[in-house]
C-alpha positions, 0 to 999 in steps of 0.5 A: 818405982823410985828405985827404977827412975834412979837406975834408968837415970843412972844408966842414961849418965854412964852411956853419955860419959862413955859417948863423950870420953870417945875420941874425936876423930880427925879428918878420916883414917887415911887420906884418899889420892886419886891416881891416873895411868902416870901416877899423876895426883888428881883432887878427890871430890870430898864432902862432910856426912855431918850437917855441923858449921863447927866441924867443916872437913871433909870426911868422905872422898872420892874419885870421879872420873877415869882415876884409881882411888888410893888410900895412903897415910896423912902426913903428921906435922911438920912432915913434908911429902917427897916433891912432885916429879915425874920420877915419884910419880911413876914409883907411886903408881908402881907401888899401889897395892891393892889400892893402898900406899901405907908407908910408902917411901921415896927418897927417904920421906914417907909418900903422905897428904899433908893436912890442911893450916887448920889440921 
């Protein structure tokens, strides 16, 4: 009896040092831009599926409204997008594919979302 508490204990340790040496994931994948016919950028609706004060960002977004919801890359620090015109902004709707923007480039600078301060 004794030998089976001890491997049942042993087994509980070892799967919660493998949960704990997961990981921590940032705030998703990718990041989620809501595109209209012009290519203009809109704010995606985003919210938190976990209930914790400690990890406040958003972690699901989505795009309400008549915009196509594209997925790109989030930019890494100290990278910038391209600025905003309406010569990026019709060159990002014209490369979406399959509601994607990976690695989009325009004048040099990848096409991404910067993180937030605390990002």
């Amino acid at each position: 009896m004794r030998a089976l508490f001890l491997t049942t204990l042993i087994a509980a340790v070892g799967a919660c040092a493998a949960a704990a040496a997961q990981p921590a994931q940032g705030p998703g994948d990718s990041a989620v831009l809501c595109l209209d016919g012009l290519g203009v950028n809109h704010p995606p609706v985003c919210h938190s599926s976990t209930a914790s004060r400690l990890s406040p960002e958003p972690d699901i977004c989505s795009c309400h409204g008549p915009y196509q919801q594209v997925r790109t890359n989030w930019c890494a620090r100290g990278e910038t997008p391209p600025p905003d015109s309406a010569d990026f902004d019709r060159a990002r709707v014209a490369a979406v594919k399959d509601g994607s923007l990976y690695n989009f480039m325009y004048q040099g600078k990848r096409a991404c979302v910067p993180l937030g301060p605390n990002g």
